[in-house]
Steps between C-alpha positions, in 0.01 A plus 500: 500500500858520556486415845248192477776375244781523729302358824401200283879402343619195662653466834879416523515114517568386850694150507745314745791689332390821663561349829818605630684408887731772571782391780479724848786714314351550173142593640671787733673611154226479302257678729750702769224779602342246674792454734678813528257784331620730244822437344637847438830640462592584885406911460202422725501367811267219461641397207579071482894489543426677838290263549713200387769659791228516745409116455884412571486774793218341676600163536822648664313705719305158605808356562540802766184469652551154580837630699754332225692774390529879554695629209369519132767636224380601198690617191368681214796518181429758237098506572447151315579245715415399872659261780345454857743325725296405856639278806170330587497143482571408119242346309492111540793380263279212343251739439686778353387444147143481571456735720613781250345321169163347580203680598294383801845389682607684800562486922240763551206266468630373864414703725769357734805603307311875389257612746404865345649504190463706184571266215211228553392378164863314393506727170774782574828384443352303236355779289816659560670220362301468191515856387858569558773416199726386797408356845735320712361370872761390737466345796793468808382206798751394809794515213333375206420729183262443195441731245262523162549716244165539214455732217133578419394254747721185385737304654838543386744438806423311789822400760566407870779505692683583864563893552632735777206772467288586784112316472244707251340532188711710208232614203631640181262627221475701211185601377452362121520831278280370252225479756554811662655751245736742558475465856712679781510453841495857657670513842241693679232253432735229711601692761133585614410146471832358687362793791218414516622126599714607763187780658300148570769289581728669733831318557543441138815610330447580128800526313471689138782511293686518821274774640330358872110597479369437913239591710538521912153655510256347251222668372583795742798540239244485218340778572755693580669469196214530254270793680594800322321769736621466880317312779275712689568193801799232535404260317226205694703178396302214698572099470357166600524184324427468192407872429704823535373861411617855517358826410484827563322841343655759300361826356496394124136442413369124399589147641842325467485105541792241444370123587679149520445163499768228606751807418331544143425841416112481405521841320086412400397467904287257571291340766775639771564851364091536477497361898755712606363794358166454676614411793744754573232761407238363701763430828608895496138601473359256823833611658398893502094469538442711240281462191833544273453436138794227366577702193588766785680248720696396154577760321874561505584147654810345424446154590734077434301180569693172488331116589625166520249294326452129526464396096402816362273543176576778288261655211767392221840312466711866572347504846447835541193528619329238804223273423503324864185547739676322757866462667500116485337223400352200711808277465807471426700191291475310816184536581574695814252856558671829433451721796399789264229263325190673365545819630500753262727727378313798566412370857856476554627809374185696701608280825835603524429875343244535791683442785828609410444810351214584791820442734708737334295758500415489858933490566585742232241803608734732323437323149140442587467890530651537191345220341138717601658794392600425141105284432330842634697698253397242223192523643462888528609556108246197338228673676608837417481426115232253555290742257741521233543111532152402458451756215827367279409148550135573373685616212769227426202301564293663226828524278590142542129387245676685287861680640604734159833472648561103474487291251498152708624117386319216598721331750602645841728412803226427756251320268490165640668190354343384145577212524802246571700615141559827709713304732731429179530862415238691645422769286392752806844552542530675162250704600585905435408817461714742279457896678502754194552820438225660261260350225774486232721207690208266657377543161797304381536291783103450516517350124786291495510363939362146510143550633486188748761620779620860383277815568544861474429843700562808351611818709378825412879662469682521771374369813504736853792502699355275790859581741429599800058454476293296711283216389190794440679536172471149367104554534517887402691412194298302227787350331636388819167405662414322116856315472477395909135340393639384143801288731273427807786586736247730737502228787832321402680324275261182555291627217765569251359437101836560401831306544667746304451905534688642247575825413516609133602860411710618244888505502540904550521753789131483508449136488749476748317756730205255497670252581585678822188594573341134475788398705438756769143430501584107584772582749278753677196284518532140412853424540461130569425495113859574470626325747301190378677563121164553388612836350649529149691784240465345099803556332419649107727507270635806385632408162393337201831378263413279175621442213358351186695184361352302206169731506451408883573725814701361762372709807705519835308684747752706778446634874847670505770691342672162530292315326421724207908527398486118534205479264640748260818321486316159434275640239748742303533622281251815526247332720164711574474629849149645627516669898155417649414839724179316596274210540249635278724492211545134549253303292299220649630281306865551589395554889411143506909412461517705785224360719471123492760229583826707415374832712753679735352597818735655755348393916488805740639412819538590820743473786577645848829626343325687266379790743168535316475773700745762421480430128132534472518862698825598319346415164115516534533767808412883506917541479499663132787695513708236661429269231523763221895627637541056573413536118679768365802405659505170388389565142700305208446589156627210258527544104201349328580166379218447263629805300838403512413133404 
């Protein structure tokens, strides 16, 4: 009866007052996921003030493209605050003001002054604009200067006037704190971004807080400085116009992919990571005769696609993952026929892939032998646990109606698009899964996790020490076979329910040994989840200090030594302190502080400097008594603080 009440109380009234025009800057405020994603804080890469930087980036790097300019110098001062200095053309003087303040304005719908440009819609610098607290756009032409300086989108400063600078476009902005709170620029963030410019536009001089960022060999110098395991070949770096590609195969297990458009790093793929794949796979197989299998001819390929495409269209306003079925369209603003019109992408990409590749092969036989080689080893191991593998995915299968080990949410990575609110802040990148160890913790986190984008899978104690295994294990193991099924990572990461993988253990030796485990597991088998910053530790806090004022508790909850004196000296006198040994102990109700919009997630990551290698068989390796003498000799005993406090 309740419910028939409250479906028949009036509607809200609906008059002329509730029509409202919001100004180009005010809509971008007032709805900024739909221009630039999540907001954030800058401790994840995708985050929006990395995006904001990237806007400003791009329409330098047009600049380049177009041959005006082949220095870009960007300053970051104390990780708030952001200038890009380029020595393109300058922005039109008379259109300074517009150009950076009202949407839909822009040189990049003429397909004379950009040809293959990135920003194409006329929103970038604008949303940049609006959602900074300061933005000033200045503009140097043949000796004359103009320069605008908003806050929160509005005009505030506007002068001209003769000047001695080189031609160029000088950005300033600083993101507006109370849109993105407590945010932080972290360095290594940039500095992957900035390379990744130069990799796919070679000739480019990046300039970092004085630091020069170049490339002399493109995406040859990708790979090289991201693959982690060694080359079993030198590196096949092939160009033509409009595409380049390199790859090459290594002995880690799974697929490796980095893809560009127009110099934008698509980290989703798209139409021309999905051609490149294909064809690639299908070239090496015609090129040998054989009746190869392409998850053989794949596995362990480290491979870089870049295209220049005429007016791209990308799945959302972040661009990072292509829309466009073909390379041009009919015309361009003249009316004139592209010479790439209606051919499609994945025609193009095949084209070239086809008779390039075929070439090299036949004038490389040295790599083609040990291209052969390293697909029949792939090929000789899936059939030799071709048993176990139908067997375990029988059973993930049969698990998955009803896996005891999950506990699912609702919304995943690779569900498809909703509908066009996910553009504003699609919720699929939330998407998570939270590894545990034991019933006690997912208990907690099971009760208090929010049930539309965070699940849960529970281990069984600690995992198996995967170091040093082949891929039998992952079917031989049911946790490992279950949690490979529960992630859908068996044939790639272009499955992946999850954005986030993260793992949750305790904060003691043993919750730290699981940690290792999970980590070795990924880095043995699916390391592109790492690499891809798919992979996740959740920080817990390890104290509870509060205090009861005026019959309420004020509660400060601490991950550190640090932070618990800090607390204690806040909340004296004779604060309560509780150490948390373990997740259980948590209750659901104070996990969800921990879990939603304020939770601490620290990315795994992983670089060629890191020598994945040697650590993993140093610390995951047969080596015990090297590691127990490594530990005895560097042993520290410290007094116990929590007694002393």
């Amino acid at each position: 009866m309740e419910e028939e009440n409250e479906l028949m109380q009036p509607t809200a009234s609906y008059t002329e007052e509730n029509i409202r025009h919001l100004s180009d800057m005010e809509h971008v405020r007032t709805r900024p996921g739909m221009y630039i994603g999540r907001l954030g804080d800058g401790s994840q890469a995708e985050d929006g003030i990395y995006v904001l930087m990237k806007e400003v980036i791009d329409n330098s790097i047009d600049e380049f493209k177009m041959g005006a300019g082949k220095r870009i110098d960007i300053q970051l001062e104390e990780g708030l605050r952001v200038s890009v200095r380029d020595y393109g053309r300058g922005i039109p003087l008379g259109s300074l003001v517009d150009a950076v303040s009202m949407l839909n304005t822009g040189g990049k719908y003429d397909t004379k002054a950009f040809k293959k440009s990135v920003g194409l819609n006329g929103v970038g610098a604008k949303a940049v604009n609006a959602l900074s607290s300061r933005f000033v756009a200045r503009s140097v032409r043949d000796g004359q200067m103009r320069e605008a300086i908003f806050e929160r989108g509005n005009l505030i400063s506007d002068t001209t006037g003769p000047t001695q600078e080189e031609n160029g476009t000088f950005i300033f902005f600083e993101p507006d704190n109370t849109l993105f709170l407590n945010y932080h620029f972290r360095p290594e963030f940039i500095e992957t971004m900035l390379r990744n410019y130069t990799y796919l536009n070679t000739g480019l001089s990046i300039y970092y807080n004085g630091k020069r960022i170049v490339s002399r060999n493109g995406l040859e110098d990708l790979l090289n400085d991201n693959m982690t395991a060694p080359g079993l070949y030198p590196i096949v770096h092939l160009k033509g116009e409009d595409i380049e590609i390199a790859f090459t195969h290594t002995a880690q297990y799974g697929e490796e992919y980095y893809s560009f458009v127009n110099g934008q790093h698509t980290t989703q793929g798209g139409t021309h990571q999905s051609a490149f794949k294909e064809h690639l796979a299908r070239t090496i197989k015609e090129f040998y005769g054989k009746n190869l299998e392409y998850q053989d001819i794949r596995n362990g390929l480290v491979a870089a696609i870049a295209i220049n495409v005429i007016e791209p269209t990308f799945e959302s306003q972040t661009k990072i993952k292509l829309g466009s079925l073909v390379m041009a369209p009919e015309k361009d603003s003249d009316g004139n026929p592209y010479p790439l019109s209606g051919i499609s992408v994945n025609k193009f990409v095949g084209d070239f892939i086809k008779e390039n590749v075929d070439n090299y092969l036949h004038k490389h036989p040295d790599v083609a032998d040990v291209v052969l080689q390293k697909i029949q080893e792939s090929e000789k191991e899936r059939k030799a646990i071709a048993g176990v593998t139908k067997i375990a995915r029988e059973r993930a299968k049969k698990a998955n109606l009803h896996n005891r080990k999950l506990r699912d949410c609702r919304i995943h990575l690779n569900d498809q698009k909703a509908s066009k609110k996910d553009e504003e802040n699609d919720p699929r990148l939330e998407s998570s899964i939270f590894i545990t160890e034991g019933d006690s913790a997912s208990g907690s986190i099971t009760k208090s996790r929010d049930v539309n984008t965070q699940a849960v899978f529970s281990l069984r104690g600690k995992p198996l020490n995967s170091f040093g295994l082949t891929k039998k294990v992952v079917y031989e193991n049911e946790e490992f076979n279950l949690l490979q099924a529960a992630l859908n990572i068996e044939d790639g990461l272009d499955g992946l329910r999850y954005n986030k993988v993260i793992v949750a253990t305790d904060a003691d030796v043993d919750g730290m040994h699981i940690r290792l485990l999970m980590i070795t597991f990924f880095l043995q088998f699916f390391p592109d989840l790492i690499k891809k910053g798919h992979v996740y530790i959740l920080q817990t806090p390890l104290f509870r200090v509060r205090n009861r004022k005026k019959g309420v508790y004020e509660t400060i909850y601490c991950y550190s030594e640090e932070e618990r004196l800090a607390a204690i000296e806040k909340l004296s006198p004779n604060p309560e302190i509780t150490r948390f040994k373990g997740l259980g102990e948590i209750s659901p109700d104070e996990f969800r502080n921990f879990i939603g919009k304020d939770m601490r997630l620290e990315q795994v990551s992983l670089r060629k400097t890191d020598a994945v290698g040697e650590l993993l068989e140093f610390y995951m390796g047969k080596n015990t008594m090297e590691r127990q003498n490594f530990i005895i000799n560097n042993l520290v005993v410290e007094e116990d603080l929590i007694g002393n406090a």
